[in-house]
N, C-alpha and C positions, 0 to 999 in steps of 0.2 A: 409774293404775288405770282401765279401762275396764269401763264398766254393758253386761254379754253384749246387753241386747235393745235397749237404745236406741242402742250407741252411744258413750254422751256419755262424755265425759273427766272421771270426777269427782273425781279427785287427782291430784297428782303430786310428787314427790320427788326431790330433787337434792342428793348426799352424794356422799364419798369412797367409798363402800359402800355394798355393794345392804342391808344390813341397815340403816346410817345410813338410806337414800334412804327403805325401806317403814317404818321408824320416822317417819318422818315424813309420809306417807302415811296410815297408820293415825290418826295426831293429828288430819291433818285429818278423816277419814272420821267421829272422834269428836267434832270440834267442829259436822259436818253432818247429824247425824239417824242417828249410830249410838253413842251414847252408852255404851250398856253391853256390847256381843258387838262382833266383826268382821261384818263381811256374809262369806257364802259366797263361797269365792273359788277361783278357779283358776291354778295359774303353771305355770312352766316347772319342771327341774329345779336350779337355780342354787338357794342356799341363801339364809337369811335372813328368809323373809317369814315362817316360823313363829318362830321367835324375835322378830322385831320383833311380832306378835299378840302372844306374852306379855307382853311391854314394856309393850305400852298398854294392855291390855287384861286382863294375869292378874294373879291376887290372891294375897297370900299365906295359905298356910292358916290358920286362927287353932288356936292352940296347942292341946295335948291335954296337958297335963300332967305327958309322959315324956320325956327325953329335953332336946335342946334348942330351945327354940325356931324355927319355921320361919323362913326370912330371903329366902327365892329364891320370885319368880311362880311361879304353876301354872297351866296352860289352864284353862279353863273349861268345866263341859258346855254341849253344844250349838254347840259350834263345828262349822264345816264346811269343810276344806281339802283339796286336792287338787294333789299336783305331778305335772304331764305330760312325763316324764323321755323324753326319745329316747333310742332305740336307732341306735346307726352304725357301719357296716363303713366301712372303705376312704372316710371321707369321706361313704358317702349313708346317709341315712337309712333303716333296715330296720324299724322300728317305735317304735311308743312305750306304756312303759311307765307305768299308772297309780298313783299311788301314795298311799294316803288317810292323809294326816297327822294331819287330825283330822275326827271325827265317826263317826258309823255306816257300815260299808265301802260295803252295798248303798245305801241312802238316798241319802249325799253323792254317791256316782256317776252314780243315777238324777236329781238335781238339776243336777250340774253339768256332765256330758257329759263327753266323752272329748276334746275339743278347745282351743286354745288358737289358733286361728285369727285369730279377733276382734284383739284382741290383737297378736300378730306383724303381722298389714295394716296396725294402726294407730303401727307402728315403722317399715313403710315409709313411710309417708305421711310422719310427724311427719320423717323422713330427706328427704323431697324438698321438703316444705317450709320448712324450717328446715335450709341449713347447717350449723348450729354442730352439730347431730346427726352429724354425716356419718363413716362410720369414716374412719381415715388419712387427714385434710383438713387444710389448712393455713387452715379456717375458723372454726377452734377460738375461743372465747371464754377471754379473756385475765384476766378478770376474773368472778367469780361472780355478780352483780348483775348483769349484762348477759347474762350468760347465762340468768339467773331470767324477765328483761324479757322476752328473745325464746320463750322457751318457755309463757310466759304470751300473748303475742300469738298466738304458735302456736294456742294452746288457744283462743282465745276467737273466731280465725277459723273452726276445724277446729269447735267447738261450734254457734255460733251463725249463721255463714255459708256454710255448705258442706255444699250438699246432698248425701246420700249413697246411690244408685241402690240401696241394697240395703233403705231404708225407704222406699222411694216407694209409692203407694196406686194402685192404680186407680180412676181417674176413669168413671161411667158416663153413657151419655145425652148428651156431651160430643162432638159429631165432629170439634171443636176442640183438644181436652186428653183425653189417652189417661193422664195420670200428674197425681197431687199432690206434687210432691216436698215431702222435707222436710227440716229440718236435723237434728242428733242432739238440741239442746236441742228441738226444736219437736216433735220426737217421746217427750220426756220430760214433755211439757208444761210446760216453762220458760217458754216464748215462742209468741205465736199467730200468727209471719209467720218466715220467714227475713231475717235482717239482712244490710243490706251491709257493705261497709268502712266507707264515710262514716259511717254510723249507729252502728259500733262506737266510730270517733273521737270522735266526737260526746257520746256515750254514758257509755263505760268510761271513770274516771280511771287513766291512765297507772303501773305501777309507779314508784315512788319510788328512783331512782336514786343517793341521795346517799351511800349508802355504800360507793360503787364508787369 
């Protein structure tokens, strides 16, 4: 899951299924400073991430007296979800259709935009840096834990080392430095420098490998 204005990578999820993967996605979003709602969110059209919000996030009614007892999640007001469903002739894409899963129609649209941009660039990327991403590649991870390790290195370069031209600052007064670039953490305010490799080495202890 990708924060629209910073950037920064701040989940991720690896399952048999995209409802597995955003269940697990959500848990973390909940163990990180969204403890009670989902944050406002936007996907594509592929199914799952509203189902996986009820998982972690809905409650079951409390009973009314009639009938039988409730037993199945229910959304929650104030949620805000939006699928960005393409539209495609003959292979190109001819448009896309928005579609508000949950929240208020006008509101969640006016908040969330009509794009999923962000997002998609950050599938290529995570694809040229990371092998084991790659479609129809014989670079496949053999083993889950090794594939969790490189996606986690992925993340923590792509976060904290890799400036990215679309948050860089103009510098003024400067006939030396025309830009401040920044990282995606250093514009979340994670971090007050961009890091290097070394510094990550140094730094991050290493996924734990031993159940691989």
């Amino acid at each position: 899951m990708l924060d629209r204005d910073t950037r920064l990578r701040v989940a991720r999820g690896i399952a048999k299924t995209e409802t597995l993967a955003a269940i697990e996605v959500f848990q973390t979003l909940k163990r990180r400073g969204h403890p009670d709602a989902p944050p406002p969110t936007i996907s594509d059209g592929w199914g799952g991430i509203d189902e996986a919000m009820i998982e972690v996030y809905g409650q079951v009614p409390e009973y009314q007296g009639v009938g039988r007892p409730p037993t199945r999640k229910q959304p929650q007001p104030g949620w805000q979800y939006v699928q960005a469903v393409k539209q495609r002739e003959h292979g190109r894409i001819i448009g896309v259709e928005l579609r508000v899963i949950f929240g208020d129609p006008v509101k969640t649209l006016e908040l969330l935009g009509p794009s999923t941009s962000y997002i998609e660039r950050t599938h290529l990327t995570m694809r040229l840096f990371n092998g084991r991403l790659v479609r129809k590649t014989l670079a496949f991870s053999k083993k889950v834990g090794l594939y969790r390790a490189s996606a986690a290195w992925e993340d923590l370069v792509y976060n904290l080392a890799r400036p990215l031209k679309t948050l860089r600052l103009p510098v003024f007064g400067d006939p030396k430095r025309r830009w401040r670039q920044r990282s995606p953490a250093l514009a979340s305010g994670l971090t007050d420098h961009i890091w290097t490799v070394k510094e990550l080495l140094k730094t991050v202890v290493p996924p734990s490998l031993n159940n691989t």
